[in-house]
N, C-alpha and C positions, 0 to 999 in steps of 0.2 A: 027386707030380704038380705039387705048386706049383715046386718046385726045377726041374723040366724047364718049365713055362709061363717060369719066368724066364729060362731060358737060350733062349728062344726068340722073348725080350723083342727089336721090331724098338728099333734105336737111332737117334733123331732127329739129323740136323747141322743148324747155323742155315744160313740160306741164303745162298751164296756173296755176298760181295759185287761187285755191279756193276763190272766193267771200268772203270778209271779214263779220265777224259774230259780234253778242252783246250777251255777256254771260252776265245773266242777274243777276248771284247771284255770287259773290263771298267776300269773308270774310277777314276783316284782321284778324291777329294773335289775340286769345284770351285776350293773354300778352303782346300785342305792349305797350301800354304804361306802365305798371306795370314795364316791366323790360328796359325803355328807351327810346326805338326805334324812333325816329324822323320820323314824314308824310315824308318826304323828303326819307327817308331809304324805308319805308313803302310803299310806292309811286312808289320809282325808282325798286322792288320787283315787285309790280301790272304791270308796263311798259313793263318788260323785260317778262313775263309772256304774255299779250297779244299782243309783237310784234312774241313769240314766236309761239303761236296758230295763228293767224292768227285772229283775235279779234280786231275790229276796236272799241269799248266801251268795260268796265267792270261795271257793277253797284255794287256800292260798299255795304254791309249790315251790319252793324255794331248793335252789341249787347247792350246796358245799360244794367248795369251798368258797364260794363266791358271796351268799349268805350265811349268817350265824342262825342258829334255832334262837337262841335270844332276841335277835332284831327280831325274828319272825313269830315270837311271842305276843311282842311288844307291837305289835302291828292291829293281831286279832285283838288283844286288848285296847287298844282305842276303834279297831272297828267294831266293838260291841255286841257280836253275833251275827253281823252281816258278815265277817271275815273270817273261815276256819284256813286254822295253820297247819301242814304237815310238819314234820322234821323232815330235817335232811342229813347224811352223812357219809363222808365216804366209806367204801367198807374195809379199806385196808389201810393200818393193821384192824384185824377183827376185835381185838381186845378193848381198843381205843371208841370204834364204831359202836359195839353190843352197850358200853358204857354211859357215849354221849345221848345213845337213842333213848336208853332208858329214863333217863336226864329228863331227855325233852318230852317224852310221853307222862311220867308220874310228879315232874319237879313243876314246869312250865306249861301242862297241859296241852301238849299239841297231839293232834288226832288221827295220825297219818306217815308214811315214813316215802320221800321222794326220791326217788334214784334218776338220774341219768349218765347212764352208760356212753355215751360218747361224749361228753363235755368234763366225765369225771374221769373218764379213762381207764375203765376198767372190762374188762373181759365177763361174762353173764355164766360162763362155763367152770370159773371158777369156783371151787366147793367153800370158800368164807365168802361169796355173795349169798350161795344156799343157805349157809347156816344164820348169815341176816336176816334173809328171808322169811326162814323159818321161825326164826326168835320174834321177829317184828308179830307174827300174826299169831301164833303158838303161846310165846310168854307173854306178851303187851298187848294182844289180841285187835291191834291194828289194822287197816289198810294199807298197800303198799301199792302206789303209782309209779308206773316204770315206763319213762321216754323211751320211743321207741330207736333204728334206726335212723343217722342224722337227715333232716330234713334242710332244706336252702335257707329255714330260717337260721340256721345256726353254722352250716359249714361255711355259705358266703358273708357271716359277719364281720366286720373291722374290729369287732372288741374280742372273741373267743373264735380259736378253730378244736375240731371236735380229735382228739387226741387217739381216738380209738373206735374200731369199726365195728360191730358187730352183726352179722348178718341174720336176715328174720327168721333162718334154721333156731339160731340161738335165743329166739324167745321164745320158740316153742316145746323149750323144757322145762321153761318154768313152772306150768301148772305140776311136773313130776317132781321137782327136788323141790315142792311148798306146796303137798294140795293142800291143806290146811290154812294157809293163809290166801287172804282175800286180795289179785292183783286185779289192779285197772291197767293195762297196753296202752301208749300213748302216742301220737306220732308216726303212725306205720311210713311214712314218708315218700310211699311207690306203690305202685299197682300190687306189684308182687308181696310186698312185707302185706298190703293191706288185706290179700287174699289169705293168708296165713294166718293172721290173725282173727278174720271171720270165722277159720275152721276151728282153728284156737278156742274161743272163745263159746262156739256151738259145743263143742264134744267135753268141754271140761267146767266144772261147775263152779270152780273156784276165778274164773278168770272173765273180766267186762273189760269195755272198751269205752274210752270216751272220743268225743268227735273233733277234738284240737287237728289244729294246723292242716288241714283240707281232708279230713277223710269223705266226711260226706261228699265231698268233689272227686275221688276219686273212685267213692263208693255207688256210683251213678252208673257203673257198669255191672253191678251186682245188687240190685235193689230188692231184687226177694230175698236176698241172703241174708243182706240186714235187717229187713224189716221183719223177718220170724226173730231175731234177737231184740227184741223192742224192752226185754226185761235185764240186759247184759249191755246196755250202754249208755252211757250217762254223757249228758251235753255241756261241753267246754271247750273254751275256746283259745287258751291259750297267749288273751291277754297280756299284758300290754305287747309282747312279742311278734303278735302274729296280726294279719289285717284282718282276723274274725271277730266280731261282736254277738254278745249273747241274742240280740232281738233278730237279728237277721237271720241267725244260726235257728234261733227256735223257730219261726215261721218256716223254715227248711226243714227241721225236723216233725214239726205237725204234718207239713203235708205230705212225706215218705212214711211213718208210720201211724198215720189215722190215730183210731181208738187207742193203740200203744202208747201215743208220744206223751202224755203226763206221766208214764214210768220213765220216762229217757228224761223227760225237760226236770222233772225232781225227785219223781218216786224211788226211784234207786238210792238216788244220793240217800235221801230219806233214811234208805234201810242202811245201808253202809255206815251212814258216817251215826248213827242213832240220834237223828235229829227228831222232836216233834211238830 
């Protein structure tokens, strides 16, 4: 009797692991190069981080002038594919900016062009952000991820304050002065930027959203509104900067957008950044 109970013994498997994600935003250190740090250090940091999550890519976003598109070359190359690099630059002067971007898209192969407007100091209304804009996705036919207003990870820091304010009226021009290039909105930082940028994002075809620094926390008052965008948001977290991690983030985003959320957790990225 015990001999047939055993062979009749049910046999447990552990439970599959989670579908691998692309966190679409994360950061090096403000101070990686300032105080040393080798892409290599920098690098094997980012690795250990999305073997931990569960993260088959990290897109990397890197600031000017804080980062060089060099270091940030040098990064994705020893992350091996697990790391894509944006450029970054400031945009003014234009001359300088349309030159370096070029650089780092055809020379250095980075896949992506990173602005942040309160850390670089610049106003979104001015017509040589547009014409970056424009050139970024028009001639280099890039991505271009734009922090949004500043959020408390960045105005209460000890090492940067945000030089310039813009308010979320002012991101809602940019799907006009660049329908043609592809922006991701980053950061909405408030209830109100965050509502803006859901309409944003709905009425204009060139403009997605990813999930850094608390939206889906603050997107909890508007859940149907994100979840019909399930094709216009890509999940990121904002690494090392921010206390969200990619596994925690994605089991949040499975269960606000159901069937949607493997376009959110990578499908997007997917199409965007032309990964297979």
């Amino acid at each position: 009797m015990l001999k047939k109970l055993a062979s009749q013994q049910t046999v447990f498997y552990p439970p599959a692991r989670q579908k691998p994600v692309i966190d679409f935003h994360v950061h090096l250190p403000l101070d990686a190069e300032r105080r040393g740090a080798s892409p290599s250090k920098v690098a094997g940091e980012l690795l250990s981080y999305v073997e931990r999550e569960g993260v088959e890519a990290a897109v990397l976003v890197p600031v000017a002038p804080y980062h060089s598109n060099d270091f940030a070359a040098k990064v994705a190359e020893v992350g091996s594919g697990r790391v894509v690099a944006f450029a970054s630059v400031v945009p003014n002067p234009l001359d300088a900016a349309l030159g370096e971007l070029r650089r780092a898209v055809e020379d250095l192969g980075l896949q992506g062009l990173s602005l942040h407007p309160p850390l670089q100091g610049f106003c979104l209304r001015n017509p040589q952000v547009w014409h970056l804009l424009r050139f970024a996705g028009e001639e280099l036919g890039v991505p271009v991820l734009v922090h949004g207003p500043p959020s408390t990870v960045y105005v209460r820091s000890a090492v940067v304050q945000a030089p310039w304010l813009n308010g979320p009226e002012d991101y809602a021009l940019l799907p006009h002065v660049a329908p043609r290039t592809t922006i991701v909105l980053s950061d909405p930082g408030s209830t109100a930027a965050l509502e803006l940028f859901l309409g944003v994002a709905a009425s204009s075809r060139n403009i997605y959203l990813d999930t850094s620094h608390g939206l889906l926390r603050l997107a909890r008052a508007h859940p149907a509104a994100l979840e019909s965008l399930a094709e216009k948001v890509l999940l990121g977290t904002g690494y090392p900067l921010s206390g969200e991690r990619a596994g925690e983030l994605a089991a949040a985003v499975r269960e606000l957008f159901g069937a949607g959320a493997e376009k959110v957790l990578r499908g997007n990225a997917v199409e965007l950044l032309g990964l297979r």
